[in-house]
N, C-alpha and C positions, 0 to 999 in steps of 0.2 A: 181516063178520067174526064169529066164532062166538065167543061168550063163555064164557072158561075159570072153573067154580066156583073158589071159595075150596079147597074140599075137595082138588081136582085139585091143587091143590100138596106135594111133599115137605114131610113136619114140620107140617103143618096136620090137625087133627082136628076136632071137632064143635066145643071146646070154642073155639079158635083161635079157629074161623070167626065164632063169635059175638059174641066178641071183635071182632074186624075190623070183623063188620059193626053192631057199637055206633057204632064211632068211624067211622060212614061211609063203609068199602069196602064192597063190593057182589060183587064181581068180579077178579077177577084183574087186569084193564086199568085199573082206578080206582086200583091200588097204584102199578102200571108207572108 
């Protein structure tokens, strides 16, 4: 399966992503 960045998301930007992947997502499928 092909892994979707953070970025790829609606409403996610730089700032989001880094956000995210502080607290441990990585990926789109780690949220899911």
């Amino acid at each position: 399966m092909t892994e979707i960045d953070l970025e790829d998301l609606p409403g996610v930007g730089p700032a989001t992503a880094d956000k995210l992947r502080e607290a441990g997502y990585g990926t789109v499928e780690s949220i899911a």
